[in-house]
N, C-alpha and C positions, 0 to 999 in steps of 0.2 A: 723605305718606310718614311711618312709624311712625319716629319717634327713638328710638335704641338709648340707652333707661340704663342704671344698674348693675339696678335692678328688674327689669329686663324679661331681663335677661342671669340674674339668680340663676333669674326663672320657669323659665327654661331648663334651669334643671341646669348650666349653666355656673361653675364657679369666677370670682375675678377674675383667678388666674393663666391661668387655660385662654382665657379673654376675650381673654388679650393675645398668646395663642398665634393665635386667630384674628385679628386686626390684626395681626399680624407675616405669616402665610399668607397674606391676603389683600391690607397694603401699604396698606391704609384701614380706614374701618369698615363695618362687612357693613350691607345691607340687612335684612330683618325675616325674608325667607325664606331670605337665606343662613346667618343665625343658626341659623334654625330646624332647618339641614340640617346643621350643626355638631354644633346640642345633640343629635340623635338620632343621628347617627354616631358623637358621642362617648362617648355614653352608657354604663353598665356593660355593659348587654343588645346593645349592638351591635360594642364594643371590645374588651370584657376588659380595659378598661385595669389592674384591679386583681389579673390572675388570670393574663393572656401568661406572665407571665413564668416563672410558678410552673408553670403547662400545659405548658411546653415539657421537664419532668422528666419525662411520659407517656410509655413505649412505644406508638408506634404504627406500628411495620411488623412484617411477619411472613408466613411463607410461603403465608397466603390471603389477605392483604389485598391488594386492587386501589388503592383510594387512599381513603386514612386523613383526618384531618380537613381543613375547610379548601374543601371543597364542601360541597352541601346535605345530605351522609347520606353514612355510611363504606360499602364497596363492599369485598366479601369475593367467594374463591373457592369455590363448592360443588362444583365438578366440571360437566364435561357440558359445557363452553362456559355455564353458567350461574352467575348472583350472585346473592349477596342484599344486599338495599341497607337500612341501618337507620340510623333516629336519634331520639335521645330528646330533651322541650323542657320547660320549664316553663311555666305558666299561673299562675302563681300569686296575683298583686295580681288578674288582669282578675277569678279565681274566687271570692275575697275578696268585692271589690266587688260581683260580679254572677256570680252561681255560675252560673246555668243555662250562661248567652251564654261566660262565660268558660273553662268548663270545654268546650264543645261547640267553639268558636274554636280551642283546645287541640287538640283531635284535629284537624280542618280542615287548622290548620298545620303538623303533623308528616306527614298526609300528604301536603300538598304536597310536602314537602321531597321524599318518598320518591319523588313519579311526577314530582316535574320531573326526575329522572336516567335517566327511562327505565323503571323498574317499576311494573311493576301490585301495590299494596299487597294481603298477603295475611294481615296479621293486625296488631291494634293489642295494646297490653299501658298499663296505668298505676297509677302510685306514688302513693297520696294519702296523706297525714298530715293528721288531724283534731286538736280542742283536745279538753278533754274532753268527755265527751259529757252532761254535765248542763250544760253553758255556754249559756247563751240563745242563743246564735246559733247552734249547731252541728248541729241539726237541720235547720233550715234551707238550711245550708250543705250538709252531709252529701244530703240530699235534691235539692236544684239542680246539683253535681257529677256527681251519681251518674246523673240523668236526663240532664243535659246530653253526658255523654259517651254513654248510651245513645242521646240521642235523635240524636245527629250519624253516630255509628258504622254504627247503626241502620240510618238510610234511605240513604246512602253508599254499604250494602253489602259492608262489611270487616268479619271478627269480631272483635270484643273478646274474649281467648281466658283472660287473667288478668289479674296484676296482686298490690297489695296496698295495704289500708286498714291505717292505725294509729293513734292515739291517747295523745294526750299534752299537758301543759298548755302547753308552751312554744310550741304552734303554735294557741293559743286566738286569737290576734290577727292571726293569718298562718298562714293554712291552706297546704297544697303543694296542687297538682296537675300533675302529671309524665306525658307522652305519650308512646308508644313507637309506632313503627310500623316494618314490614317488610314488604318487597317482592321480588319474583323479577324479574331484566331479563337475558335475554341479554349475556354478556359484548360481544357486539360493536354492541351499540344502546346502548351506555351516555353519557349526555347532560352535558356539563357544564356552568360559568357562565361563563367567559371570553369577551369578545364579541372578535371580531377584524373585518379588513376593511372598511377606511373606504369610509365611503357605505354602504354595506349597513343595509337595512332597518333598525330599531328596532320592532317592534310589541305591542301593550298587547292582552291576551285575555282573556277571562272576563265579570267583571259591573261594573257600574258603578260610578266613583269616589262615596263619599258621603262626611259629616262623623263617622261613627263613626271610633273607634279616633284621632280626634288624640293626638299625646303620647302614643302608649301604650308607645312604649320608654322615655321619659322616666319616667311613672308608673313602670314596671314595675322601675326602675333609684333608686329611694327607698324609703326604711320608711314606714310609714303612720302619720299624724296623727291629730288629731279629724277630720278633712273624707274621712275614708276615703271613705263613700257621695257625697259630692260630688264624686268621681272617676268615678260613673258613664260619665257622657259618652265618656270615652274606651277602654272597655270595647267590642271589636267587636263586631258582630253576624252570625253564620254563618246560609249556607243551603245545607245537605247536597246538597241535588235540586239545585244548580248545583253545588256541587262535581264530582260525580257525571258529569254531562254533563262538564265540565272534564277529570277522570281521561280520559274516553273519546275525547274532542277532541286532547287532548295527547297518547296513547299512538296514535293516528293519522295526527296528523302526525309522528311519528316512525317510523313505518315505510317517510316518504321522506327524500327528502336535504336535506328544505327547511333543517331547523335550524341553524345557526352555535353557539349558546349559547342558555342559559335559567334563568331563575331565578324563584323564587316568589316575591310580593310578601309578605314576614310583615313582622316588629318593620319597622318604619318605611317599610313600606311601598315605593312607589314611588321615595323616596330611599334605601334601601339596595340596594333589587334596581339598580338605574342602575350606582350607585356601586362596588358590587361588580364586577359585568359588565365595565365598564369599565377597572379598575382591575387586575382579574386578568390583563387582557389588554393592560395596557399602552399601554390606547387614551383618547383621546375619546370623548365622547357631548353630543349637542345633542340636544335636546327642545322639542316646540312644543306649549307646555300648551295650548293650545286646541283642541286635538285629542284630547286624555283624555278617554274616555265617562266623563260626569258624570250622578248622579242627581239631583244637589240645582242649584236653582237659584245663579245668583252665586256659586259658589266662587273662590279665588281662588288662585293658584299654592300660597302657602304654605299653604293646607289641603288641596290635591290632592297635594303631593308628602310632608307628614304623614300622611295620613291612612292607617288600617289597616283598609278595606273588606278583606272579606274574599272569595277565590276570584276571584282575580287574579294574571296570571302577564307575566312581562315575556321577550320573545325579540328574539335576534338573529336573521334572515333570509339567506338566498343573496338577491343582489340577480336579481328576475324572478318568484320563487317567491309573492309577496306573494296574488297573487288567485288560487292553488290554496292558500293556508293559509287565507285568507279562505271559500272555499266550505267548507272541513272544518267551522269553528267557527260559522259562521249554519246550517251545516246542525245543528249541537248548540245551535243559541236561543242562542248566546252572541256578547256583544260582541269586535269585533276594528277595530281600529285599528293605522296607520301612525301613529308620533307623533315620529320622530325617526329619528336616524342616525349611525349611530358617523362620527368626526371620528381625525386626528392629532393633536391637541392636547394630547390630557394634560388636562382640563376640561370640568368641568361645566358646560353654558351652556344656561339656561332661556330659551324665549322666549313671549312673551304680549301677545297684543292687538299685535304687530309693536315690541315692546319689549324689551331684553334684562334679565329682573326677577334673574336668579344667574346669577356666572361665577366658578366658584372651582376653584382647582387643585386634582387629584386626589388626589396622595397625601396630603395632610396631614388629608385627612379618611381614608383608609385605612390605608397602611403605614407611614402617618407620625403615626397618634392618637396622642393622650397615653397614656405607660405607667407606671405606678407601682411601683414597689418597695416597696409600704407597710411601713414599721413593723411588726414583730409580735414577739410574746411567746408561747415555748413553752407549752404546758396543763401547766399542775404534775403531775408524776407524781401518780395517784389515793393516799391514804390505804388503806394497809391496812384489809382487811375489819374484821377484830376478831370478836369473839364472836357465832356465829351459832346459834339455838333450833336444838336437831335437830328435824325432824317433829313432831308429837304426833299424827298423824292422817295419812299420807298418801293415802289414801283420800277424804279430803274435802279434803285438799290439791290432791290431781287434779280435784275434779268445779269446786272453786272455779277453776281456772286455765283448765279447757276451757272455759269460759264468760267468761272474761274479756274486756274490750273488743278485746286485742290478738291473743286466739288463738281467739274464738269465731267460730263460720262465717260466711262473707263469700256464702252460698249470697243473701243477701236484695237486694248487691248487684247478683251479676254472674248472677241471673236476669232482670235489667232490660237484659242487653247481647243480643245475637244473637251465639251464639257460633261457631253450626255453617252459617253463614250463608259459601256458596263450596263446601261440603260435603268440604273437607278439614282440618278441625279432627279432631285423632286422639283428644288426650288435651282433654277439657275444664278450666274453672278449679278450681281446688280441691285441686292436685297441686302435686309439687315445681317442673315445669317446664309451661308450655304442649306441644305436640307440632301441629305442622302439615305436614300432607305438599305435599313438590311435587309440584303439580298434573301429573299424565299419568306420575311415576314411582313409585320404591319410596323414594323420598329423602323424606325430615321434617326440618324444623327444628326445634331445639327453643327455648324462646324463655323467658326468667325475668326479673324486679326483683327486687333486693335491694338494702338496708341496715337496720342496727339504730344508730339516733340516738345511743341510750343509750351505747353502746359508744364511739362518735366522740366523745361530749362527756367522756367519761373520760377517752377517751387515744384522740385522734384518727388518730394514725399506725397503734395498732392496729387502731382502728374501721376506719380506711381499708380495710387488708390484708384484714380480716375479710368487710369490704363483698364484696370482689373476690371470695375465696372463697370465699364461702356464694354468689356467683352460680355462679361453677364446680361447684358441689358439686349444687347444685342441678337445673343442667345432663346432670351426669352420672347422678347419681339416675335419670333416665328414662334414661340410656342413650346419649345424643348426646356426642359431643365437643367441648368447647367452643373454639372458632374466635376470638370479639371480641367486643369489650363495647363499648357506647355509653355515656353516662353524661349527671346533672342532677346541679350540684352547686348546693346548695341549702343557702347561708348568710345569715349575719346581716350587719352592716353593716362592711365591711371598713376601714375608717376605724380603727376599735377595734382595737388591737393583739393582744387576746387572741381578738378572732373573729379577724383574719388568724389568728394562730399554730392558730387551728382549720383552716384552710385547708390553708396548707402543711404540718400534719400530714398531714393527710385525705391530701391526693394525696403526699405522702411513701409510706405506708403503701400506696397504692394502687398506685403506680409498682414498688416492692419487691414486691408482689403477683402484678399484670401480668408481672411479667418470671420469676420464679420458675414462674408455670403458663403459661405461652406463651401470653396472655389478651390480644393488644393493644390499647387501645383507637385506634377507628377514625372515632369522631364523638362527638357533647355539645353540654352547653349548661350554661352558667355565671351561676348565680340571685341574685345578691347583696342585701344592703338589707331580707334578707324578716325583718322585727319590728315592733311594733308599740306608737304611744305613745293607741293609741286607748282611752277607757274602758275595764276589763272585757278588755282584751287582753293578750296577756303580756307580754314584752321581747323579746330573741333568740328565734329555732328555737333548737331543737337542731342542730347542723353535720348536714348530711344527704345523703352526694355518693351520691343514686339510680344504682343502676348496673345497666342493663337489659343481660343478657349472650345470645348467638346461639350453639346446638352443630348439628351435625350427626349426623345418621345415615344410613348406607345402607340400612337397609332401617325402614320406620314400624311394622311390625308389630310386631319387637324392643321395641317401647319397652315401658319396668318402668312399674308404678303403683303408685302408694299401696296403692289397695287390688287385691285380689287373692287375699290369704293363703287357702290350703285348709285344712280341716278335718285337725289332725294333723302341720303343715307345723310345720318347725324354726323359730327364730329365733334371729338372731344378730347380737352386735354387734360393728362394724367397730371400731376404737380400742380405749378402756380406759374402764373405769367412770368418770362423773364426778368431779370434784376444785372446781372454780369457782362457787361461786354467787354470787361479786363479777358486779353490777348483772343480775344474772338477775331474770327473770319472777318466780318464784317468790319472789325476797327483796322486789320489790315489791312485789305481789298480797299476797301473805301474811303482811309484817311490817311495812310500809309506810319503806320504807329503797332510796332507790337511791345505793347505795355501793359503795366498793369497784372494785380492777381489773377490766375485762371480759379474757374466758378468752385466755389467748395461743392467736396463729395459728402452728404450725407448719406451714410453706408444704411443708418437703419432705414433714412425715407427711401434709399436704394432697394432695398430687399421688401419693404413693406408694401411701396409700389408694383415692382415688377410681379411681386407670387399674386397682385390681384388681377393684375393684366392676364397673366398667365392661364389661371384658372378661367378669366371669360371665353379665353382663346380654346383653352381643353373642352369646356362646356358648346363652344360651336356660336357666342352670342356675337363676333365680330366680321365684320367684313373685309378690314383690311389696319395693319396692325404699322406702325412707325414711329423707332424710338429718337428723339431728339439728339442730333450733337452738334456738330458745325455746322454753323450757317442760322440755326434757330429753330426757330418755329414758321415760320416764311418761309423756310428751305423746305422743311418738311414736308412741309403743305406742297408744295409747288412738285419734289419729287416723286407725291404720293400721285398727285393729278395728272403727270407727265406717266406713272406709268398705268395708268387706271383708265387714262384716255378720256379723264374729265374735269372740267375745270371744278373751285371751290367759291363757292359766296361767305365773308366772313361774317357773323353777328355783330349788329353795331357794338354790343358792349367788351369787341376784342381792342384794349388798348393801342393804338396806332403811333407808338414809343419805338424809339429804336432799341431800346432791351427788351421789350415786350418779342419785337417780332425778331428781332435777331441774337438775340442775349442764349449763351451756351449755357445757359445753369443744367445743371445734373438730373437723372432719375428721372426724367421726364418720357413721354409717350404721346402719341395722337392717334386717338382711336375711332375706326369709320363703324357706324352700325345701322340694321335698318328696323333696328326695337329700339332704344335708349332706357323706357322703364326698367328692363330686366341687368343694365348696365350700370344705371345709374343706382341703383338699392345695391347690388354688389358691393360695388366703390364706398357705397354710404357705411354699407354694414363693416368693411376690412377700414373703415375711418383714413379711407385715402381721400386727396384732396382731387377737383375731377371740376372742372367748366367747362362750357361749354362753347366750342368753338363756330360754328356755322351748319353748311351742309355742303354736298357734294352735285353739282352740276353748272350746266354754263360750259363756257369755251375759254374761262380766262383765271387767274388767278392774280390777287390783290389788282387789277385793271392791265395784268399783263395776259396777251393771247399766250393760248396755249403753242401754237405755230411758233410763235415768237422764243417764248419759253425753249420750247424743243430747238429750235436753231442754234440760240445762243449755249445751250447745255450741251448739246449732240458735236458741237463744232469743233471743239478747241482742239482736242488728237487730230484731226483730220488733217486741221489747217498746220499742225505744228510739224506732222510726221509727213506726210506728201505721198509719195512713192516710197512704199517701204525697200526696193532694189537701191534707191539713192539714198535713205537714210543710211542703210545696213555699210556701202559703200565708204 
C-alpha cells in the first residue's frame, strides 16, 4: 500500500490545510485512491472553491428558465411544451497540451452534458482566443483546434453554426477553447442527476474505461510550467462515431420509464458523475470496480475512478428495467454494465477484488468542499485616454483594420465545420447571431459568444456588463429575443489578489447586466489557473468571462442579416455618433496603444434601443440589420457592404472624426431599409436616438473598392495558415 506523504498529497493539488480537512473527514489517513477522489473533487474545475461564493451574486431565475444552474446544462422555456437545454465548458490546458484530442474532447463533453437531460443537440457554437499569430506555436495550435472541433462536430452530426476566434499576446502560453452546445427536449422528458431509491441499479454505458485523461481536472485546475507537453498523458482522447451511437442509445432509453437519474462522465470522470448523483439525492452509493468495462489491462481502482475516457455515462435504474436498458445499448455496439447500487448511507464505498479499497462520507467531498473567500484587490480605474492623432487617412485606416487578426474573416475557419448539417441551420456563421430553426416549426433559435478581454482587463465590472450586452444586442440584431445566457469564465490564477479583483469585477458587471435586460444566466463553467511560466509564453490571460447567449423567435423567416441591403436602401444609425476610442481596435491597430477606459454600457439606452430595433425587424420594416462593436461604425459599414455585395455612399453630414467612424461606444445598430418613413416614426415614437447615415450602392466604401475591401478582410487566415497538412504538422 502507497504511504501518503506531504509529496504525494502536494502531486494532488492538495494544500497542507485541505490535507488536514481530509483527516479530519475521514477520522484517519486516506488511502491512495481516496486521496485521489479528494484531490479531483476538490479541485478548482470540479468545486469552484474559489468562484461559489462570488457565482452566487448571478441572476438566474426568470420567467423561462425551467432550472438554472446546478444540473448538467440550464433548461429554458420556448413554448409548445418544448425547451432548450444549453451549456457552455472550457477545454482549455487539454487544447494547449494537445490541440487536436483536446479541442475535439471539448465538443464531446458539452454535448454530453446537453443529451444526458434529454435533448437531441442541435447546434454547437465556440469561444477561442489565440496568442499572437507570429508566435511559433500558434499555427500549430490554431490548426489542431480548429480541426479538432471540426473533425468531432463533424462526424457527431451537430453543426457548428459560429463562434469567434481572437488574438492576443496574453494568451500566447494558454490558449481558451470554450464549447457551446444546444439542444431541443420535450418539457416533459426532461432527465436529471439525482439518483434516489436504495438498491436500485447503478449502470456504467458507453465505451471502455482506459488510462487517458488521469488527473485531468487536476491539470486543468493549475497554470502551466516548463512540463506543459509532459502533461500529454492526461489529455482525453474522443471518438465521435461512439459518441453518436451514445446520443442515439440514451435518447432511446428515455422514451421509457427506465431512468431514475443520469449523469455524464466529464472532468473526473467516474468520481464526480458517483458523487454528484449521490449527493444531490441525498443518498449512498456502493461500487464494485471489477465490474467497470476496462480497455487496458491491470488497472486499478484509482485509475478507473480518475480516469477521463471519454463517451461514457453513469445511470441510475428502476430496479427490473436493467436487461431492457441493456438490449437498447449492445443493440448501439456499446458497453453496459451493472456496477453498483445506490445505498442509505450517506458514502462513497468502492469495492475491488472482494476488498473495501474507498469509503468516504459524502458531503465533505460535495456540499461541504472547501470554499475560499480569497483576497482581492479592486483593478485601478483605467488612466485617461490623453491625446489621441485624428485620422490622417481613414480610408486606409479601414482597409488596415478589415484585415486585421481580430476583425478579418473567420470564413477559413468555420468552412472546416458542417454547418447546415440537420438542415435547419437559417442563418450561417459569419452574422451577428447564429439562427436555428426548430425542427418541424416556425420557431429559431438564435444563438451568439461574446466578450472583448480588452475591455475586462480595463475595467472588469464594465468589461463584464459590456460582455452581457453585446450578447444581447447581438441576439437581437437577428431579431430573436433574448431568453439566457450560459457562460466560461476564463481567468488567471485566483490566488493573486488583483486577478481575484478581476473576477468579482467581471461578474459584478455581469450580474448588473443580467438583471437590467432580463438575461438570466442559467448554466457555466469556471476556468481558473489559465497562465503560463512556460518559455515563450506569457503570464495571465486577459480576464475573459465567454458568455454564449440563447434568443428566440416565432417565426425563422423574420430573421435580419448582415447582409441584405438593396441597391438605393436608406441607412441609419441607432445611438449617437461615436465619442470612445479608449482601448478600441483601431487605437490598437493603428497607434499601437491599448489605453484608456473601454466605452461605458448604458443598460437602459441598451434595452431601450435594442427592443426598438427588434420590433422593426418582427414587423418585416428592415433590410439588413448590424449591431456595432469593434472596429466602429466604418467596420460596420464595410462588413455590411462586403456581405450584401454592395458598396455604401456616406451623408455628408456623417462626421469624418476618428471616434465618429471608429469609436466602440455601446448599444448601437445600423440599419438598411427601403421605406425610412415607417422606421423613422417608430424610432421617434420608442424616443430612440436614430441618424442618418447614407444609402447603399456604388462598388466602394468610404473611397475603398469593394475588391479591395474583400481581399484585405478575406486574406489573413489564408496567408497565416498555408497548407493545413503543414500547419497541423
Amino acid at each position: 500500500m502507497t504511504s501518503i506523504t506531504p509529496d504525494i498529497v502536494a502531486e494532488h493539488g492538495l494544500s497542507p490545510e485541505e490535507y488536514e480537512r481530509v483527516l479530519h473527514a475521514l477520522g484517519r489517513e486516506p488511502n491512495l485512491v481516496e486521496l485521489g477522489i479528494f484531490s479531483v473533487m476538490w479541485s478548482e474545475h470540479c468545486s469552484y472553491k474559489s468562484s461559489r461564493i462570488h457565482l452566487k451574486k448571478l441572476p438566474t431565475e426568470g420567467p423561462h428558465v425551467i432550472c438554472g444552474p446546478g444540473e448538467n446544462a440550464g433548461v429554458i422555456d420556448i413554448g409548445d411544451g418544448q425547451a432548450a437545454i444549453f451549456k457552455m465548458e472550457s477545454h482549455n490546458h487539454p487544447s494547449y497540451i494537445e490541440p487536436y484530442q483536446g479541442a475535439a474532447t471539448g465538443v464531446g463533453g458539452i454535448l454530453r452534458d446537453v443529451f444526458t437531460m434529454g435533448a437531441r443537440p442541435v447546434a454547437n457554437m465556440n469561444a477561442l482566443r489565440f496568442g499572437r499569430p507570429d508566435h511559433p506555436k500558434m499555427r500549430h495550435l490554431i490548426a489542431g483546434v480548429v480541426h479538432g472541433i471540426g473533425g468531432y462536430g463533424n462526424c457527431v452530426g451537430v453543426p457548428t453554426v459560429g463562434g469567434e476566434v481572437n488574438f492576443h499576446p496574453a494568451y500566447d502560453g494558454n490558449i481558451l477553447v470554450n464549447a457551446m452546445t444546444v439542444g431541443i427536449a420535450d418539457q416533459d422528458r426532461i432527465f436529471y442527476s439525482a439518483a434516489s431509491g436504495v438498491g436500485n441499479p447503478i449502470v456504467y454505458v458507453g465505451s471502455k474505461t482506459g488510462r487517458d485523461g488521469i488527473h485531468g481536472a487536476t491539470m486543468a485546475s493549475a497554470d502551466f510550467g516548463e512540463d506543459a507537453d509532459a502533461k500529454r498523458p492526461t489529455v482525453q482522447v474522443g471518438d465521435p462515431f461512439t459518441e453518436k451511437l451514445l446520443i442515439e442509445a440514451c435518447l432511446e432509453l428515455m422514451a421509457s420509464d427506465a431512468i431514475v437519474a443520469i449523469q455524464d462522465m466529464g472532468a473526473a470522470g467516474l468520481t464526480s458523475s458517483s458523487v454528484e448523483m449521490a449527493s444531490k439525492g441525498g443518498v449512498g452509493i456502493e461500487l464494485i470496480m471489477d465490474d467497470v468495462p476496462q480497455r487496458e489491462t491491470g488497472m486499478t481502482p484509482y485509475e478507473m475512478m480518475l480516469s477521463e475516457s471519454q463517451e461514457r455515462m453513469l445511470m441510475v435504474l428502476k430496479p427490473g428495467r436493467e436487461d431492457f436498458a441493456e438490449a437498447i445499448f449492445r443493440k448501439w455496439a456499446l458497453d453496459f454494465a451493472v456496477i453498483g447500487h445506490v445505498t442509505d448511507t450517506g458514502r462513497m464505498v468502492l469495492k475491488w477484488r472482494g476488498d473495501t479499497v474507498a469509503d468516504i462520507p459524502l458531503a465533505p467531498l460535495a456540499d461541504e468542499a472547501p470554499l475560499y473567500d480569497r483576497p482581492h484587490v479592486p483593478t485601478p480605474p483605467p488612466a485617461p485616454l490623453g491625446d489621441v492623432p485624428e485620422s490622417a487617412d481613414a480610408s486606409a485606416d479601414l482597409l488596415r483594420l478589415i484585415g486585421c487578426p481580430d476583425l478579418a474573416s473567420r470564413r477559413w475557419v468555420w468552412e472546416q465545420y458542417d454547418h447546415m448539417v440537420g438542415a435547419d441551420t437559417v442563418q450561417a456563421p459569419g452574422g451577428d447571431a447564429a439562427v436555428v430553426r426548430v425542427h418541424g416549426t416556425d420557431k429559431a433559435l438564435a444563438i451568439t459568444t461574446d466578450c472583448t478581454p480588452r475591455y475586462c482587463f480595463a475595467d472588469p465590472k464594465a468589461g463584464g456588463a459590456q460582455a452581457i450586452a453585446e450578447a444581447w444586442r447581438n441576439l437581437t440584431a437577428v431579431g430573436a429575443t433574448p431568453l439566457a445566457v450560459t457562460n466560461c469564465l476564463n481567468f488567471a490564477n485566483p490566488q493573486r489578489p488583483e486577478i481575484m479583483g478581476q473576477i468579482v469585477g467581471c461578474l459584478e458587471g455581469m450580474a448588473e447586466a443580467c438583471r437590467a435586460l432580463d438575461f438570466p444566466i442559467v448554466s457555466g463553467n469556471v476556468s481558473l489557473y489559465n497562465e503560463s511560466k512556460a518559455t515563450g509564453g506569457g503570464s495571465a490571460i486577459l480576464p475573459t468571462p465567454a458568455i454564449g447567449g440563447v434568443g428566440l423567435m416565432a417565426d425563422w423567416r423574420r430573421a435580419a442579416r448582415v447582409g441584405g441591403m438593396g441597391a438605393g436602401d436608406d441607412l441609419w444609425l441607432v445611438g449617437d455618433w461615436g465619442r470612445h476610442l479608449g482601448q478600441s481596435l483601431w487605437l490598437r491597430e493603428l497607434h499601437g496603444r491599448e489605453e484608456g477606459p473601454p466605452p461605458p454600457v448604458d443598460l437602459a439606452a441598451e434595452r431601450a434601443n435594442g427592443d426598438a430595433v427588434r420590433a422593426l425587424i418582427v414587423a418585416g420594416r428592415l433590410t439588413a440589420v448590424h449591431d456595432l462593436a469593434d472596429g466602429g461604425l466604418l467596420v460596420a459599414l464595410a462588413e455590411m457592404a462586403l456581405a450584401s455585395g454592395l458598396g455604401v455612399t456616406l451623408d455628408r453630414d456623417v462626421p469624418l472624426t476618428a471616434a465618429a467612424l471608429f469609436g466602440e461606444d455601446q448599444g448601437r445598430y445600423v440599419l438598411a431599409t427601403a421605406n425610412s418613413d415607417p422606421v423613422v416614426r417608430a424610432l421617434a415614437a420608442a424616443s430612440v436616438p436614430h441618424l442618418f447615415l447614407g444609402s447603399a450602392g456604388g462598388d466602394a466604401v468610404a473611397g475603398v473598392p469593394l475588391a479591395e475591401l474583400r481581399r484585405a478582410h478575406e486574406g489573413f487566415f489564408p496567408a497565416l495558415m498555408g497548407s493545413a497538412a503543414d500547419a497541423l504538422a
